[in-house]
Each structure stands twice: as C-alpha cells, then as structure tokens.
C-alpha positions in Angstrom: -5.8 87.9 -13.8 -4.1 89.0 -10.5 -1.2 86.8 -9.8 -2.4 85.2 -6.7 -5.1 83.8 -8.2 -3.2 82.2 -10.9 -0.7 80.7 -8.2 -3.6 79.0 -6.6 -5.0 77.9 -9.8 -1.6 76.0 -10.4 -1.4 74.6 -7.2 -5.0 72.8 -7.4 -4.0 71.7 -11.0 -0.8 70.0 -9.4 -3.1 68.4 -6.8 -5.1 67.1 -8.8 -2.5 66.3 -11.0 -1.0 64.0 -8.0 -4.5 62.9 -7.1 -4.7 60.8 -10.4 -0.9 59.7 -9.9 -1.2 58.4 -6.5 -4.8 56.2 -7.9 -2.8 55.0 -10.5 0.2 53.9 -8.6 -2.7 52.0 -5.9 -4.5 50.5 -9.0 -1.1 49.0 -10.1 0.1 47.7 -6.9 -3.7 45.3 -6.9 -2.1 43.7 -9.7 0.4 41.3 -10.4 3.8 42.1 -11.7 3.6 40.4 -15.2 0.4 42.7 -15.8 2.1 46.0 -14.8 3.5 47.8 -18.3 7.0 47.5 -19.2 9.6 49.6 -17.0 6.6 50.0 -14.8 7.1 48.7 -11.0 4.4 46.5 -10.4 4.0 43.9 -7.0 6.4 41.1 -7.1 4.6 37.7 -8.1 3.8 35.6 -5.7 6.5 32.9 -5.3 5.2 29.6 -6.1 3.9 26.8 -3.4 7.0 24.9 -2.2 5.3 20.6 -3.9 4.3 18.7 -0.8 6.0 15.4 -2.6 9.4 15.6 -3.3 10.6 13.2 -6.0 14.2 13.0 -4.7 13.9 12.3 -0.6 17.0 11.9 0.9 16.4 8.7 3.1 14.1 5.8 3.0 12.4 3.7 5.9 10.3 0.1 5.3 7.7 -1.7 6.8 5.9 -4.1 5.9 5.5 -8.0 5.9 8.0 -10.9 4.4 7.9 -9.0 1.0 10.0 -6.6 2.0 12.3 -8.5 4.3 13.2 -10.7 1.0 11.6 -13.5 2.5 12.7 -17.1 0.5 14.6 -15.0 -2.4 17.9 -16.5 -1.2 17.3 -19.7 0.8 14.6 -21.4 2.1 11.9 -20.3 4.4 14.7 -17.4 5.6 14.9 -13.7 5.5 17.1 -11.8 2.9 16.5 -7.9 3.2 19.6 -7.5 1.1 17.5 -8.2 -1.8 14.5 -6.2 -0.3 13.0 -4.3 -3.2 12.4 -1.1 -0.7 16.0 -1.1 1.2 17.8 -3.7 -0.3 21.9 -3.8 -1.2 22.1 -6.1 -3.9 23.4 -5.1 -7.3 20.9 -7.3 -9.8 17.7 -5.9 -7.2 18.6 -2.4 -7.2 16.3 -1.0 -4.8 14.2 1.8 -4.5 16.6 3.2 -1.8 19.8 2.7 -4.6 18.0 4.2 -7.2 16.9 7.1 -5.4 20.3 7.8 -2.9 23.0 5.3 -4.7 24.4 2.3 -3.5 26.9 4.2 -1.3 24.5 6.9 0.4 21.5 4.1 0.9 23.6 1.7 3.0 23.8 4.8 5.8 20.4 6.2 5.0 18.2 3.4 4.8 16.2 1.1 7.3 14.1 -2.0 6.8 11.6 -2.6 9.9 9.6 -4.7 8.1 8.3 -8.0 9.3 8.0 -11.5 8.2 4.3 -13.4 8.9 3.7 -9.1 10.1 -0.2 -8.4 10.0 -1.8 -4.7 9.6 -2.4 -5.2 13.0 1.3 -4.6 13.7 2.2 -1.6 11.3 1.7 1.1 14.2 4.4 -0.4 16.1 6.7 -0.2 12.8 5.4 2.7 11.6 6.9 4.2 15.9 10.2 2.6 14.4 10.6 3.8 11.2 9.6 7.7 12.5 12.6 7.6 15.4 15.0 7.4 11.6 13.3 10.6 10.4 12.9 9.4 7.2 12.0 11.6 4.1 9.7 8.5 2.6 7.9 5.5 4.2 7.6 2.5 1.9 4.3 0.4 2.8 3.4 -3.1 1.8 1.3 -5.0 3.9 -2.2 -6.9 3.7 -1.0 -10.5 2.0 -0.8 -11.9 5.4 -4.4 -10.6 6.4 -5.2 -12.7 3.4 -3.2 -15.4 4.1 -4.5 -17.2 7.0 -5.2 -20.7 7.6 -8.6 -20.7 6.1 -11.0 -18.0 5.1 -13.3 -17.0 8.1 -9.6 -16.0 9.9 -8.9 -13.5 7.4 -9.0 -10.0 8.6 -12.1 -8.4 8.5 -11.8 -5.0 6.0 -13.1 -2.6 8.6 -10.3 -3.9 11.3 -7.8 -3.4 8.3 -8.9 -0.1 7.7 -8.6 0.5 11.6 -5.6 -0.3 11.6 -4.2 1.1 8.5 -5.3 4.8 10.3 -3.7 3.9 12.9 -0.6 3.4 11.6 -0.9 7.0 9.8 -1.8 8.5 12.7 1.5 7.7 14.4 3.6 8.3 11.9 2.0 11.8 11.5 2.2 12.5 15.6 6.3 12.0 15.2 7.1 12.7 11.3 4.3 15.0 10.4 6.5 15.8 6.9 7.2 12.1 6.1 6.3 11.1 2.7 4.9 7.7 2.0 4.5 5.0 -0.5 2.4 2.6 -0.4 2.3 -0.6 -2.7 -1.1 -2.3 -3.1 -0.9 -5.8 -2.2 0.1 -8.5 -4.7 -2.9 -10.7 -6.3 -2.4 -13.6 -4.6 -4.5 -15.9 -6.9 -2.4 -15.0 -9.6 0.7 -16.0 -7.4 -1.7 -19.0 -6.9 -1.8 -19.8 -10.4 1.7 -19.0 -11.3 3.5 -21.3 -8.7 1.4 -24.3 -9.0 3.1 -24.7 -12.4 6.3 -26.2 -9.9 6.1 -29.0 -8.2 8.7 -28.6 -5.6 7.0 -25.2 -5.0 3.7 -27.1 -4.5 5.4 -29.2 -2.1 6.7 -26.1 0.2 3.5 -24.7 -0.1 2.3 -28.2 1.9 4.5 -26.4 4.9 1.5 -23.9 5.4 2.2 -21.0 3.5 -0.8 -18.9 2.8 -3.0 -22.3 3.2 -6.4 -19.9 2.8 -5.0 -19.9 -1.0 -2.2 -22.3 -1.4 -3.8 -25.2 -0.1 -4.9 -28.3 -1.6 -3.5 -26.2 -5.0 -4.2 -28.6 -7.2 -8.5 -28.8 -6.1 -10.5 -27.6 -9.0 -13.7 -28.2 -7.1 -16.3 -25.5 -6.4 -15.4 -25.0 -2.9 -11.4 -24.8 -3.6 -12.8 -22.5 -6.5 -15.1 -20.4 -4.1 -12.3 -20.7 -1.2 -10.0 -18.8 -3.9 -12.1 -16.4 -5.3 -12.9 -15.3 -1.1 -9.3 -14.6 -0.9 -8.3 -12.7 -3.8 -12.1 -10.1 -3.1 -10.7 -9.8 0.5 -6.9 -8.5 -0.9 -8.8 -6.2 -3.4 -10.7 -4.8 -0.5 -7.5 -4.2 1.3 -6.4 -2.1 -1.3 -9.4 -0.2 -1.8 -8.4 0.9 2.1 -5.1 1.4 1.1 -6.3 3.5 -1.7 -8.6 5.9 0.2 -6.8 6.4 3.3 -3.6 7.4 1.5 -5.5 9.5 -0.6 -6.7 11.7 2.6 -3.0 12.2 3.3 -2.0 14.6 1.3 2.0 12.9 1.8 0.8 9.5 0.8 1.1 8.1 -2.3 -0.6 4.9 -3.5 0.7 2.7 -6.4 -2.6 2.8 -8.4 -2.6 -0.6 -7.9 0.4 -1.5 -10.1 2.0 -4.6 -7.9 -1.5 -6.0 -7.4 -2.1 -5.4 -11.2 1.5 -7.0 -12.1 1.8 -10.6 -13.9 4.4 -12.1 -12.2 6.0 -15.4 -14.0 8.0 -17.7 -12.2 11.1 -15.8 -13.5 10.2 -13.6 -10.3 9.2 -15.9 -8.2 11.4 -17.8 -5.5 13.2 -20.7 -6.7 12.1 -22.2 -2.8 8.7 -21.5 -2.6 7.6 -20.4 -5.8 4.9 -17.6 -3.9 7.0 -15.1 -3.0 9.5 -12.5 -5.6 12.8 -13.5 -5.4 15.5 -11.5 -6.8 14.1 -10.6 -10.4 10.8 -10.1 -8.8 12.4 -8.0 -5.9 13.8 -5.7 -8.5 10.7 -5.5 -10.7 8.9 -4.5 -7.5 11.7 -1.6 -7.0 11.0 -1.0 -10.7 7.5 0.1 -10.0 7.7 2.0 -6.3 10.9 4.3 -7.9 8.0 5.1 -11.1 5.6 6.1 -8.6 8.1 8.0 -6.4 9.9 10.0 -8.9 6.2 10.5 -11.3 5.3 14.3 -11.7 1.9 12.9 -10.3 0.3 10.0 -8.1 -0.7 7.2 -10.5 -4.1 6.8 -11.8 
C-alpha cells in the first residue's frame, strides 16, 4: 500500500477516534457529578437552595394586642412587657427572643410594638413599626380583641379581619420583604371563659368589662348566655382559619397550627388579677410553643 495512503488512513481513524471522545465528554457534562464514573470529571452538582425559614434569626419584633404587652401578669389592669412571651426579659418567662438570642443579645435586639385593647384593624400600623427594626422574625398574635367586644353583633366581621390581616402583610413585605414571621392562633377564649370563672375575685374584675361579649354575666347558664358564648368562640376559630390561609400564601409566614388556641390553660397560667389573661407561667408556656414552631424543621401540621 503506498505510504500516503496509509497516512491518510491513520489520520481519519484518529478523527474518528476524537469524534467519539469529544461525544463522550458532551454526554458526561448533561449529567450530574455523582453520576460521572470515578476519577472521571463530571459537572459540579448543583449547590443546594439557600431554606427560606431560618430556625436561628438574629433579632425579633412583636405586635400584637395585651397578650403580648404582658397585660395584668404583674399588677392589675397594667402593662408588663417584661414578661411578654415574644420579647420579654424575665428569667422564670424566658422568651422566645431569650431562647433564640440569650438574655444578653435579646435586650439590644428585640422590640415589642404590640398593643393593649389593639384590634386587626391596627396591625398595619405596627407591622410600619416593627419593619423600620429590620427584624429577622415578626411574632403575630392578634384577633382576641375582635372577639372581645362589648356584645356579639360588634365583633369584627371575618372578611374585615382577613382585610386587614393582608394588609398588614402587605406592608411588612413593601419594607422587609425577607422578614420571617410567626404567627400564634388566637387563644380559645371560652376555655379562658371556663377556666377563670373558677375565681371569684377574677369574676369580680371581669365585672370591669373585660371581654364582656364572653366574660359577662359568667355565671348565666341560660340558652342565650350559652348561644352568646358559643358566637364568640366560632368567630376566634374563624380568625384563625384567616390567620391560617393567609400565612400560608407567604412563603415566610409561619402559623402555629393552631397550638395556643388548642392549649388548656389552668389557672396556674392565668393572672392572679384577672384570671383571663397568662400571667407569668402562662407567658412562658406561650414562649414554649412559638420557640417549637420557630426552631421546627417544618411548619406545624
């Protein structure tokens, strides 16, 4: 065979031979690294999504109603945020803002713009305030005062709650777009009902006005008293089913699952004053129960 014909014979086996190489090496590089054969240099795997919920923020903001302000857990008819379950200081409470910073670091990194007698109504305006604090979390607990009103036609209607409860989202989204919140469902006020009227120096308070649509006349077994009740406690677990679905649209929000409106308070938590709202051991179960939801691998059920 003359030699130039064997030369190009060679060189179209070698480009051939590179042919298969080169649609090898493409076939590789279409799959992932941990498929590619050992030694073999394969595409780096895709580094994994960055979790949208952190379990460890690094400051916390309230709003809210009297709840969270510590209402009646250290005197009568007066604020006491240092026992707040969602900011507070106190040692026996150990807030959500301790357990998740430390006392130290939560003093400097924590802010409580929560309300007492404060409405749904009013959470855009605190949610404006707690956004300026560029907070990692939001702590929500609001709706027992839409409940609580001096009789039952003056509760707020569910589709102004849910108004409002958008509302509030949408302005903490417009100036803390990354904020992550929590929000508790709101306590089962017949249950607080029938927990306090066990006291009767808490039954005597409760003749101040607090939370009459419920409260009052505590001692009326009647139908109406009984019907009255039952009207409240339907409207608070339609609140929470608003609470529930917005948050869930959010995909920053958390929701309890319902676990404060679901927990059996005894008047070991209650305040010694009025014997309606927590007071210290119920402040710090209450902290108990946001820091499991905050710190969970998932949102509750």
């Amino acid at each position: 065979m003359p030699e130039h014909r064997t030369r190009r014979r060679v060189r179209g086996a070698a480009a051939a031979l590179a042919a298969v190489a080169l649609a090898g090496a493409a076939l590789t590089g279409c799959t992932s690294g941990t498929d590619a054969a050992p030694g073999r240099t394969g595409s780096a795997p895709s580094p994994s999504p960055t979790p949208l919920w952190n379990a460890s923020p690094g400051s916390v903001a309230a709003v809210g109603d009297s709840i969270t302000r510590g209402f009646d857990a250290c005197s009568v008819l007066a604020d006491c945020p240092e026992v707040s379950w969602a900011t507070g200081t106190d040692d026996g409470v150990r807030s959500l803002a301790v357990r998740l910073l430390g006392a130290s670091r939560a003093a400097s990194h924590s802010w409580n713009h929560a309300e007492s007698g404060a409405r749904i109504a009013q959470l855009p305006e605190q949610m404006a305030l707690a956004a300026k604090d560029r907070p990692e979390l939001v702590t929500v607990m609001i709706g027992a005062n839409d409940a609580c009103r001096d009789s039952v036609p003056l509760m707020t209607p569910v589709k102004d709650f849910r108004a409002s409860f958008e509302a509030s989202m949408r302005q903490l989204r417009s100036a803390a777009p990354k904020a992550q919140v929590y929000v508790s469902s709101v306590p089962d006020l017949k249950r607080l009902w029938s927990t306090g009227r066990e006291n009767p120096l808490g039954k005597q308070i409760w003749k101040l006005g607090i939370c009459r649509s419920m409260l009052g006349d505590a001692d009326d077994m009647g139908p109406a008293a009984i019907a009255r009740r039952d009207a409240v406690r339907e409207r608070v677990v339609a609140y929470n089913g608003v609470l529930r679905d917005v948050c869930a649209r959010d995909e920053r929000c958390r929701y309890d699952g319902g676990a404060v409106f679901d927990y059996r308070f005894t008047g070991e938590q209650l305040s010694e004053w009025d014997w309606f709202h927590p007071g210290r051991n119920g402040q710090a179960r209450l902290a108990e129960i946001a820091y499991r939801a905050v710190t969970a691998a998932g949102p509750p059920a």
